[in-house]
C-alpha positions in Angstrom: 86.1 100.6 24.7 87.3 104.4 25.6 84.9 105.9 28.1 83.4 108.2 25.2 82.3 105.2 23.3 80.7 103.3 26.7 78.8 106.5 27.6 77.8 106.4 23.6 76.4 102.9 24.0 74.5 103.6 26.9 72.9 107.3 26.0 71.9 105.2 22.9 70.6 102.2 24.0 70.0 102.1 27.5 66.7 102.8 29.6 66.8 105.5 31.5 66.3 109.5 31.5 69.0 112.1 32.3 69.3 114.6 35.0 69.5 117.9 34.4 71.6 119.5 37.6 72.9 122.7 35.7 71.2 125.4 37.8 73.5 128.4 36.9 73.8 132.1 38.3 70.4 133.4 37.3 68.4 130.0 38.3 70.0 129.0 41.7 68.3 131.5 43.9 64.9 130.1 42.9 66.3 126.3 43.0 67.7 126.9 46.6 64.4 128.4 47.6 62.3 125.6 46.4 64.8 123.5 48.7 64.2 125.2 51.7 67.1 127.5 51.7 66.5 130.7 51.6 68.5 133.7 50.3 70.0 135.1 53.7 71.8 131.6 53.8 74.6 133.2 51.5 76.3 136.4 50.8 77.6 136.2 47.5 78.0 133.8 44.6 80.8 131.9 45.5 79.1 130.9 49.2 75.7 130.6 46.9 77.5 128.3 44.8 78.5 126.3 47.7 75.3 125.6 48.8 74.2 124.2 45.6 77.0 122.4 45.0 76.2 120.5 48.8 72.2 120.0 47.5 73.8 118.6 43.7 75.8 116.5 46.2 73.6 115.3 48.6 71.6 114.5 44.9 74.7 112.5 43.4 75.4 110.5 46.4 72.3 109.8 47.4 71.7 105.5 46.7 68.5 106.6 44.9 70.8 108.1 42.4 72.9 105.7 39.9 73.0 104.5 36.2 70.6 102.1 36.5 67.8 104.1 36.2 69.6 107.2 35.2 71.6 107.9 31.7 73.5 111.1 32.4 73.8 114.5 34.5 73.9 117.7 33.0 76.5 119.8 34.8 77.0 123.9 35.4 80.6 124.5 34.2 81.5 125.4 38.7 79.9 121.9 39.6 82.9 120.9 37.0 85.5 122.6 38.4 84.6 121.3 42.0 84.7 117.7 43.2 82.4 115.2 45.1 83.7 112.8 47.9 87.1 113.8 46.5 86.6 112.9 43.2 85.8 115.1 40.2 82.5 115.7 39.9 82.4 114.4 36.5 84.6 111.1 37.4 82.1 110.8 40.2 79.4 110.6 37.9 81.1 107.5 35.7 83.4 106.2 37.6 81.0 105.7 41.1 77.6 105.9 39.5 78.1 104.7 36.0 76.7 108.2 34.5 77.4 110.2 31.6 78.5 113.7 32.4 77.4 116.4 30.3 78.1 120.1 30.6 76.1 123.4 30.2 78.2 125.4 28.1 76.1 128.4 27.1 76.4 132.0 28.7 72.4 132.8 29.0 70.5 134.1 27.0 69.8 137.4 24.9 66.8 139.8 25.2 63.9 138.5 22.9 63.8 139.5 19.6 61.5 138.0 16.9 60.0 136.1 19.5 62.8 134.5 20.7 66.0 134.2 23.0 68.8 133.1 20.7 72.2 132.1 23.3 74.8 135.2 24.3 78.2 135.0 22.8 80.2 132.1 24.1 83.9 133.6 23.5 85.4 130.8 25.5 83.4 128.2 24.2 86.5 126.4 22.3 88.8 126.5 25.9 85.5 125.1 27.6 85.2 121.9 25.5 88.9 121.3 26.2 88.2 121.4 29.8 85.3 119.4 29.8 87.2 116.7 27.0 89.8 116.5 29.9 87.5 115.4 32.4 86.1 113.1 30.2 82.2 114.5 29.7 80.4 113.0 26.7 78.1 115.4 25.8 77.0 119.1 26.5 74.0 121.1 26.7 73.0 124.9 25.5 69.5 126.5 25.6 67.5 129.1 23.8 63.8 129.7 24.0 60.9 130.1 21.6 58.0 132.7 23.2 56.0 132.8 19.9 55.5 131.1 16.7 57.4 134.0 14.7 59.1 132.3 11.8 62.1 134.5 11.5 62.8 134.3 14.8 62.9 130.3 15.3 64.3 130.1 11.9 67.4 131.9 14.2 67.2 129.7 16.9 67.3 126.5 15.2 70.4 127.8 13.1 72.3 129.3 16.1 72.0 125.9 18.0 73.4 123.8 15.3 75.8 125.7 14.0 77.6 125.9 17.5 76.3 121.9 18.1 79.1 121.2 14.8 81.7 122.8 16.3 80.8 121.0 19.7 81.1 117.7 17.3 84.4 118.6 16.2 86.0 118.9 19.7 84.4 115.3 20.1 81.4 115.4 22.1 78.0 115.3 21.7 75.6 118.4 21.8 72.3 118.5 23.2 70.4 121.0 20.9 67.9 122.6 23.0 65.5 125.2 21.6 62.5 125.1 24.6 59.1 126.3 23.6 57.4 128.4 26.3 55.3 126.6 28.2 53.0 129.8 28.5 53.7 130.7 25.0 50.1 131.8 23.3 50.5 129.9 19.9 53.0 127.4 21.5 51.3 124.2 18.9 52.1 126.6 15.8 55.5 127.5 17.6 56.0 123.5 17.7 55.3 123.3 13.7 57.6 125.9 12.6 60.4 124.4 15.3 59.7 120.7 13.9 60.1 122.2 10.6 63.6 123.5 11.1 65.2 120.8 13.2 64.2 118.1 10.6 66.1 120.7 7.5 69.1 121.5 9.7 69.2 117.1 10.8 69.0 116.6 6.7 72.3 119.1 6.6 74.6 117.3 9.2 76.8 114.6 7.9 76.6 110.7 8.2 78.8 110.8 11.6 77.5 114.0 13.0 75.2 113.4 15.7 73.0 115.1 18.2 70.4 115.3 21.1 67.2 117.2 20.6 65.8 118.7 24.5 62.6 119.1 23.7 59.1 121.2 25.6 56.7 118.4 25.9 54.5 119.0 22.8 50.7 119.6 22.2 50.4 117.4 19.9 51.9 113.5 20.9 54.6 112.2 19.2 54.4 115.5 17.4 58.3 114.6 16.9 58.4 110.9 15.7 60.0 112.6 12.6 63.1 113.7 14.4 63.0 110.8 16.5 63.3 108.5 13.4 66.5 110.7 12.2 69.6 108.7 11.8 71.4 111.7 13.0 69.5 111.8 15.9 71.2 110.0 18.7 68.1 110.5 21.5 65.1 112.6 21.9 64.9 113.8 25.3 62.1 116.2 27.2 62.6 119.1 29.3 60.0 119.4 32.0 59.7 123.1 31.0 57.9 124.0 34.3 55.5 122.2 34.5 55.0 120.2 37.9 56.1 116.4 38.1 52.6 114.8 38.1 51.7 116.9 34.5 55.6 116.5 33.1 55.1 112.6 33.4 51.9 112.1 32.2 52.7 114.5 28.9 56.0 112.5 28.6 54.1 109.2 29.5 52.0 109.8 26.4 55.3 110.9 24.0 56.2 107.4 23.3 60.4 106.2 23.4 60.7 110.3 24.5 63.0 110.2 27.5 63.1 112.6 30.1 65.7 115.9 31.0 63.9 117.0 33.8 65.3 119.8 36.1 62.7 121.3 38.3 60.3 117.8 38.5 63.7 115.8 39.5 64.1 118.2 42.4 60.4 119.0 43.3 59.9 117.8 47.0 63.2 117.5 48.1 64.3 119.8 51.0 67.3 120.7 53.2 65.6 120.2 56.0 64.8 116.5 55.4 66.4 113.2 57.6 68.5 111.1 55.1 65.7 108.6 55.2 63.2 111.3 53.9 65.4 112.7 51.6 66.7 109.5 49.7 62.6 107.7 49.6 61.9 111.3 48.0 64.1 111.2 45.6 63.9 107.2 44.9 60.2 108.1 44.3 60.8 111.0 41.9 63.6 109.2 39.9 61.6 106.3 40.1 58.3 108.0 38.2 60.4 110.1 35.7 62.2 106.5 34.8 59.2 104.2 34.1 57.6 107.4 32.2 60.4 107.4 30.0 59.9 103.7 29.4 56.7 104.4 26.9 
């Protein structure tokens, strides 16, 4: 089998969550502080940069971290272009740990309208695939967010997010469709109806051999989503942990049955710069170890 259709039988099939390590400009200085390092640690992006590129790595290599219990990695397009013990970061990922890579591929998002962020233009989207095709990533990743149940506006979201998720399928890899719901959002349940709503028309438009992963917010209501989930088109449901903390992300998930997790900030929570090796890998054998068996239900 090609490597595409390996990491295919195992984001299908296998148990397992995936990591979501795709902190980019705007989130890094919040994701370094919650690791102990603080802003004066860097002068500029490309020294920022560094530094998280040395916490993704001390992440990745850690023996905690492997393809046992974990299905992919979601990458930030400069974690692509650098390279961990020598190696690509994305070859690391399958080659060493037996992980799917996937990439973040959107530019941030737009001021809200309607309720919602749709993503920014992505000009260079089409050169970006090619890059991540030649470095062998299966999937990628783009996000917008829902603040409100306002029809119109998630009517956009869900349209913007497919329609770029086809020509993601055409260059041969797999999207993850992710529209988040606000965590905080005031009518986030009726927000969940209207966003269930359009993700099961625009799965009924995509073709026999177009498929796709839904990131979901952990919903109000459990297995508010079995519909999607049932989807032929539908290659995996997956759950972002949307800020809530690890403890609350699990037991939500724990209770969203064959839901796997994306989790960002709960992977990370507790782990810090400052820790030995010893503390730092049991941390993070603990964390992985909690976010696997809740994506077991």
């Amino acid at each position: 089998m090609s490597n595409y259709e390996e990491q295919l039988k195992k984001i299908r099939s296998a148990d397992g969550f995936i990591a979501a390590l795709d902190q980019s400009g705007g989130s890094t200085p919040k994701a370094l502080q919650l690791y102990g390092v603080e802003g004066n640690a860097y002068n500029n992006d490309e020294e920022m940069f560094k530094v998280v590129h040395e916490m993704r790595t001390r992440i990745v290599t850690s023996p905690a971290f492997d393809g046992s219990r974990i299905l992919g990695a979601i990458l930030f397009e400069n974690t692509l272009d650098r390279d961990i013990e020598n190696i690509n970061s994305a070859s690391y990922l399958w080659k060493v740990k037996n992980v799917a890579p996937f990439l973040k591929v959107d530019k941030g998002l737009a001021d809200e309208i309607d309720g919602v962020q749709i993503l920014n233009p992505m000009p260079d989207l089409l050169q970006l695939l090619d890059k991540a095709k030649a470095k062998n990533v299966f999937g990628t990743k783009m996000r917008s967010v829902i603040k409100s149940a306002n029809p119109n506006g998630i009517e956009q979201v869900v349209e913007q997010q497919f329609s770029i998720g086809k020509q993601i399928i055409s260059m041969g890899l797999t999207p993850i469709i992710e529209p988040e719901v606000d965590i905080h959002s005031a009518d986030k349940a009726e927000a969940e109806s209207l966003l269930r709503q359009q993700l099961l028309t625009h799965l009924n438009s995509l073709s026999e051999k177009e498929m796709v992963i839904f990131k979901l917010t952990l919903p109000e209501e459990n297995n508010f989503y079995e519909d999607c989930q049932k989807h032929p088109n539908l290659l995996r449901l997956v759950a972002l942990s949307g800020g809530y903390p690890r403890e609350e992300a699990n037991r939500r998930l724990n209770a969203n049955h064959s839901m796997i997790a994306s989790f960002s900030r709960a992977l990370t929570e507790g782990l810090n710069a400052q820790q030995s090796a010893d503390e730092f890998n049991s941390m993070l054998d603990s964390s992985i170890q909690s976010i696997f068996d809740a994506s077991r239900t």
